[in-house]
C-alpha positions in Angstrom: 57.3 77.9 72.5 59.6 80.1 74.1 63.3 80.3 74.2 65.2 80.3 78.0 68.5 81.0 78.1 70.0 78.6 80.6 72.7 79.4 83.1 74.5 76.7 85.5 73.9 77.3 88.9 76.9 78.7 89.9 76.9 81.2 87.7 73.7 83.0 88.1 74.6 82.9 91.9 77.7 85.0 90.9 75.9 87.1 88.4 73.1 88.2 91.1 75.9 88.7 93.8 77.3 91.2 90.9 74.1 92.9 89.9 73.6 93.4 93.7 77.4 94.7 94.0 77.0 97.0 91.1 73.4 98.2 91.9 74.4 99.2 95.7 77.0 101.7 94.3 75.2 103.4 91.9 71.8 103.8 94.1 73.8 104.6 97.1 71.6 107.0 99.3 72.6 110.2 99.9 72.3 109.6 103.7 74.6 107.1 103.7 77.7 109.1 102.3 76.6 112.0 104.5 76.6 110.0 108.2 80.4 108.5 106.7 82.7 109.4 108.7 86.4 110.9 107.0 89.5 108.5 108.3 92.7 108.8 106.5 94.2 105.9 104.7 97.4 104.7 105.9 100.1 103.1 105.2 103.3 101.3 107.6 106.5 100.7 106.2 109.2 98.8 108.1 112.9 99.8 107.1 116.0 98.6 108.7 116.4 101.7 111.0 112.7 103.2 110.4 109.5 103.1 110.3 107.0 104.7 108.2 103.7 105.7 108.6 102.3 107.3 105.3 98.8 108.9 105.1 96.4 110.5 102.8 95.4 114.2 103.8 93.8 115.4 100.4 92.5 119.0 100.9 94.3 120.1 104.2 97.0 122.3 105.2 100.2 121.4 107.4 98.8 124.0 109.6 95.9 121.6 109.9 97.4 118.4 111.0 98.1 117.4 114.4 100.9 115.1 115.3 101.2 113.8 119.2 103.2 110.8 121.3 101.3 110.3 124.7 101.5 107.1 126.5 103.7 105.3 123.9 100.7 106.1 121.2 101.3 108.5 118.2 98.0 110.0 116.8 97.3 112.2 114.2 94.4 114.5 113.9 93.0 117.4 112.3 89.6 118.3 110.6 88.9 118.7 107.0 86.5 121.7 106.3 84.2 122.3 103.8 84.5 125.0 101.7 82.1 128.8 101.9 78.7 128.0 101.1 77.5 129.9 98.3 74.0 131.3 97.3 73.5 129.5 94.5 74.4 126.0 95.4 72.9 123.5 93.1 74.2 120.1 94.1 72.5 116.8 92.9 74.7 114.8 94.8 77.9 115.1 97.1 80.3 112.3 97.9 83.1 114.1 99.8 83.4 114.0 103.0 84.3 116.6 105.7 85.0 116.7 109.4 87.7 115.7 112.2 89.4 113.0 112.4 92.1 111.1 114.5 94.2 108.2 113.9 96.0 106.2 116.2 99.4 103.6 116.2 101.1 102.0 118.9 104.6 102.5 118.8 107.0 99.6 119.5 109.1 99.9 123.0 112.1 100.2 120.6 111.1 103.3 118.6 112.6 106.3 119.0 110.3 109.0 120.2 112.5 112.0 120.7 113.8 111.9 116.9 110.8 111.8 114.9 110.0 113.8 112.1 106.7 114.6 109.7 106.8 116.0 105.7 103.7 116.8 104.0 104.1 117.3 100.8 100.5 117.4 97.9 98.6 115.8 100.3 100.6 112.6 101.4 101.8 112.8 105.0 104.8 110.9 105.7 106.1 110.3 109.0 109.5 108.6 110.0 109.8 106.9 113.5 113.6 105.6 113.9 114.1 103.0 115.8 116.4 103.2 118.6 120.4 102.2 117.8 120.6 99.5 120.1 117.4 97.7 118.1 118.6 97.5 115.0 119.4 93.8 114.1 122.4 92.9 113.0 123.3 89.9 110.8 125.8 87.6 113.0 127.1 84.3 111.6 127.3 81.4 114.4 129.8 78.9 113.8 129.5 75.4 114.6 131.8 73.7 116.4 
């Protein structure tokens, strides 16, 4: 007789949808992470007189980055390059990913276009977007009569 280790239901559905998870990472083809296509993560911030928009440029220079307002739309572009090719390459696999990219963000009617500014500082681009005076809420207490 043999022994059979029994699993409820539910959990060998979860433990297949893992296995299948896990599996798809590791035996990734190379194909796939070649045709990828680079796009910045990004992050927005609302402040009280700001906005932020905060993304990750690993590998480029300032010189690099494009930042323009056109039809109430801020993008920013740029291409990430891949470094000289050497003569005695011997990759077994490469994940990174090169190429241009462009990302684009509505701006609110109330955001000040003529006063924004860009840093990029290790690889994190941070750009501020004030918002225009007469936007900025102010806390004002109604009384009741």
């Amino acid at each position: 007789m043999t022994l059979v280790r029994w699993m409820p239901r539910s959990m060998l559905g979860f433990q297949n949808d893992f296995d299948r998870l896990f599996n798809s990472f590791i035996n990734m083809p190379e194909e796939e992470t070649a045709l990828a296509a680079f796009s910045p993560s990004v992050d927005i911030e609302e402040k009280e007189k700001e906005f932020r928009i905060i993304a990750e440029l690993p590998g480029l220079n300032k010189e690099e980055i494009k930042i323009n307002i056109k039809d109430n739309l801020l993008s920013i572009s740029g291409e990430k390059k891949k470094g000289k090719k050497t003569e005695d390459e011997n990759y077994h696999r490469t994940e990174r990913i090169f190429g241009s990219f462009q990302r684009t963000f509505r701006l609110p009617e109330y955001a000040d276009q003529d006063n924004i500014t860009a840093k990029y500082e290790d690889g994190i681009l941070n750009v501020s977007i004030p918002k225009l005076k007469e936007s900025i809420s102010k806390n004002v207490e109604i009384k009741i009569k």
